[in-house]
N, C-alpha and C positions, 0 to 999 in steps of 0.2 A: 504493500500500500504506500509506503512511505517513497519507495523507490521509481514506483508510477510518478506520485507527486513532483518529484524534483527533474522527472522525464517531462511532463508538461509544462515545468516554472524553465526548467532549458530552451523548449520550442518556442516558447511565449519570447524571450527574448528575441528568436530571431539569429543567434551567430552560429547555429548551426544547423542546418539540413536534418533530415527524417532519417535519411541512409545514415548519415555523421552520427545522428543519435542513437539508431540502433544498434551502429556497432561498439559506441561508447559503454553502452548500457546492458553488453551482450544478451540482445533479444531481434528477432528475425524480422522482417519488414512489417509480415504480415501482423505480427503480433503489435507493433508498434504501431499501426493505422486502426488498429482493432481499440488500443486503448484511448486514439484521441478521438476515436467516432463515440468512444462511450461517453467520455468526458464534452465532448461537445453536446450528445443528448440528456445525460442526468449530471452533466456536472462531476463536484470532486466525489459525489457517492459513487456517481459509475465505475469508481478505479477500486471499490471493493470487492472483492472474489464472488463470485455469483454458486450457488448451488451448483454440482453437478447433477443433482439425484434425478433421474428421468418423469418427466412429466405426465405419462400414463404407464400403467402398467397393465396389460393385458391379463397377468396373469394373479392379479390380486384378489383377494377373498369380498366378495359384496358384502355393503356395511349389515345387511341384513341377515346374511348368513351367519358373518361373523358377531352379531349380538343373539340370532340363534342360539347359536354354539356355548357362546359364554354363558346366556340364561341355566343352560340345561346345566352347565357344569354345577350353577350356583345350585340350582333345585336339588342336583346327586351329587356331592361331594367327589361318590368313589366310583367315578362311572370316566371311563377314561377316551380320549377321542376317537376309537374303534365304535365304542359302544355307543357314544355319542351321535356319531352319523348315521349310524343303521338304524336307530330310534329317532331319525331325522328323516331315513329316508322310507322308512313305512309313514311317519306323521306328513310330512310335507314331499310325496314325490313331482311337483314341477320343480323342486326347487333345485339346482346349480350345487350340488355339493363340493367341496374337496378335498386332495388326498388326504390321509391319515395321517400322516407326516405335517404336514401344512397345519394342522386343526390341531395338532400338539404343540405347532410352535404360537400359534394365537395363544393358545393356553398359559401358555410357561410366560409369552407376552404383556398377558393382563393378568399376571401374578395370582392364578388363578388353580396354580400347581406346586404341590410344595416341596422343596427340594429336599431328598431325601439323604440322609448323612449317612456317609460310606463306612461298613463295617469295617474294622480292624481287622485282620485272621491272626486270632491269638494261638502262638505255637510252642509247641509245650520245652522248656530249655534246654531239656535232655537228648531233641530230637537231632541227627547228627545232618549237618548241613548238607544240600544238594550240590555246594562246587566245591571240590576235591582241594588239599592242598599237600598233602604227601601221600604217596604209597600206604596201602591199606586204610584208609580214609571209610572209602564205598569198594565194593565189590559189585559186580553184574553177574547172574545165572541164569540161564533159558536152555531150554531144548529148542537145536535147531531142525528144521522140520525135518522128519523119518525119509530114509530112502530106501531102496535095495542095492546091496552090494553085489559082485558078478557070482556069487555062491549062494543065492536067491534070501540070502538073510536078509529081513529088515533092521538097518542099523538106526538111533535115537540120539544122536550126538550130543551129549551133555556138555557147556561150556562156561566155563568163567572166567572174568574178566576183573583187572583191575582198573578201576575208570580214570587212575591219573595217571599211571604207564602205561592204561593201554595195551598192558602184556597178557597175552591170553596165558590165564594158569592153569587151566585143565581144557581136553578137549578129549572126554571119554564116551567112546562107542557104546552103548547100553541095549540091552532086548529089550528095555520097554520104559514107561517113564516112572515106574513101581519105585516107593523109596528104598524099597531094601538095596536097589543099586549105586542109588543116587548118595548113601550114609558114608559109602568108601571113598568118594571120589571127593568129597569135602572134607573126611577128616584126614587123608592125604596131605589135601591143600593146605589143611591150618598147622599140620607138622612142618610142614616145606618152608610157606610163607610166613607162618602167623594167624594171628587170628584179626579178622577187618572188625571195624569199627560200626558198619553195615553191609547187609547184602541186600541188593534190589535185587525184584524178581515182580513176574508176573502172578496174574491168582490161578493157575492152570497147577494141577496136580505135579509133582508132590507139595508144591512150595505153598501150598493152601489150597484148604477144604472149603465145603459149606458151610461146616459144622457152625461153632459158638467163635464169633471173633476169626472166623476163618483158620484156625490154630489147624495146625499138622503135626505128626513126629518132629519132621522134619525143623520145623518154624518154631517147635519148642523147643529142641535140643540148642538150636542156635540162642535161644530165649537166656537157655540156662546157662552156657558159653558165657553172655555177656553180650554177645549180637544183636542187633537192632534190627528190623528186619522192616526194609522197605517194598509196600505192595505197590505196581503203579494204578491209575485208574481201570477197568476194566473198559480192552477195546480200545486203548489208548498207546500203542508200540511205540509211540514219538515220548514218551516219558522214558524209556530206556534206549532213548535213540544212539548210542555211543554201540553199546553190545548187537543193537541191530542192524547196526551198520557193520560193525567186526563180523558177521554172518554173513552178508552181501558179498565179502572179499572171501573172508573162508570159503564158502560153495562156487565160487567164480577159479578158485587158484586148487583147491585137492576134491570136488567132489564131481568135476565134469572133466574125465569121463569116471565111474565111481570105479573104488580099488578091490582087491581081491576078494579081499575078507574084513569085518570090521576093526580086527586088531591094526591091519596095516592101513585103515581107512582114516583112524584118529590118531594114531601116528604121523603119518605123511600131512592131515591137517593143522597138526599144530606146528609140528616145523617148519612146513610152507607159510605160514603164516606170522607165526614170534621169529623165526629165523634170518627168514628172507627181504620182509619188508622193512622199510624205515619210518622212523615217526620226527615227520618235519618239526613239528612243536615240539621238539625236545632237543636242539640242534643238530639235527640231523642223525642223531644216536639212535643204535637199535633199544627197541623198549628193553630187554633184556639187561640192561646196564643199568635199570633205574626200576626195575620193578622188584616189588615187597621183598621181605626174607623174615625168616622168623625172629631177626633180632629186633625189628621193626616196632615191637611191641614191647620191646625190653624197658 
């Protein structure tokens, strides 16, 4: 405004030209004949910024609709703008409705919606955090899906993982997903490794039942260990997305085309796998150089 002013107290003078003052003032011709056509029609108010806000709007709520709309709110407090228009549009069908969307933001517009204060999720202190910061921290277990081996066995590849190295610690071939298999291949782990601090797992047998609490052998034994035992949501595999992703590679590098027999089937998977690859986030070291041990827990 100020800067306008002193552009027409310059021209009024007379010592310098339109072009001369535009580019004094750096602003383009057009802009500068825009200002003195205003100032010649309203004077020094024309040199104040005008609205931009568009002067019709095609797609606005009719004042009628939109005092509709609020009425009904006032009459049901708890009747929300879904419900609002469909008991608008049995009572009043000529009438011009709008989206759902649209009739909620009228709402929350004339303060006619009360904002609802966002729960806390209060988490209990013992519970062990979901991002790792050393070896045995969390642990990951699944069964990677069954296949046939060339000796018509169905193998059940049992695996786990630790989720901050990354290092696959077991990867045992099983006849079924029973825990009486599944007891050796973890109490193995926790002599070799240690014992984690958590095992995530899905609710798929053994690692949880139906029963009370979901409890298992399985999930008790680790209970009484000292184990934590994380379920993910049911139907939710991106909750253990680290182990299911180590599955994607494992069946891509030893299970196509499959091996003899299950002995050499989880064999050849885990050393193809901890052996052979590299884990970029960890400077380029094999996980093997940074995954658990049992002094871990010392």
């Amino acid at each position: 405004m100020e800067q306008r002013g002193r552009f027409i107290a310059d021209l009024k003078f007379g010592l310098f030209s339109v072009l001369e003052l535009c580019a004094r003032y750096g602003v383009s011709r057009k802009t500068g004949y825009k200002w003195i056509e205003r100032f010649e029609e309203e004077g020094r108010h024309g040199l104040v910024d005008r609205s931009r806000a568009p002067k019709t709007c095609p797609h606005r709520i009719d004042p009628l609709v939109a005092r509709t709309i609020c009425d009904a709110r006032r009459r049901h407090p708890t009747w929300g703008p879904r419900k609002i228009l469909q008991w608008m549009e049995l009572r009043f069908p000529a009438m011009s409705l709008p989206a759902v969307s649209t009739a909620g933001d009228l709402l929350v517009r004339r303060c006619l919606v009360k904002k609802r204060q966002r729960r806390r999720t209060h988490q209990h202190p013992g519970v062990v955090p979901a991002v790792t910061t050393a070896p045995n921290d969390i642990w990951a277990a699944d069964f990677k899906g069954q296949f046939k081996t060339r000796d018509g066995i169905y193998c059940y590849p049992l695996t786990i993982t630790d989720l901050h190295s990354r290092s696959l610690l077991a990867c045992h071939g099983l006849l079924s997903t029973k825990a009486d298999g599944v007891f050796p291949v973890f109490d193995r782990a926790f002599r070799e490794f240690g014992l984690p601090r958590a095992i995530r797992t899905d609710n798929g047998v053994p690692f949880a039942t139906t029963g009370i609490h979901g409890l298992s052998q399985l999930n008790v034994w680790w209970i009484r260990l000292g184990i934590q035992h994380q379920r993910i949501l049911p139907a939710s595999p991106q909750q253990n997305g680290k182990h299911e992703r180590m599955h994607k590679t494992l069946k891509a590098e030893a299970t196509i085309p499959p091996c003899s027999n299950m002995m050499h089937s989880a064999a050849e998977r885990q050393h193809l796998y901890t052996r052979s690859r590299t884990a970029p986030m960890m400077a380029r070291s094999h996980p093997t150089n940074i995954r658990p041990t049992s002094s871990s827990n010392a």
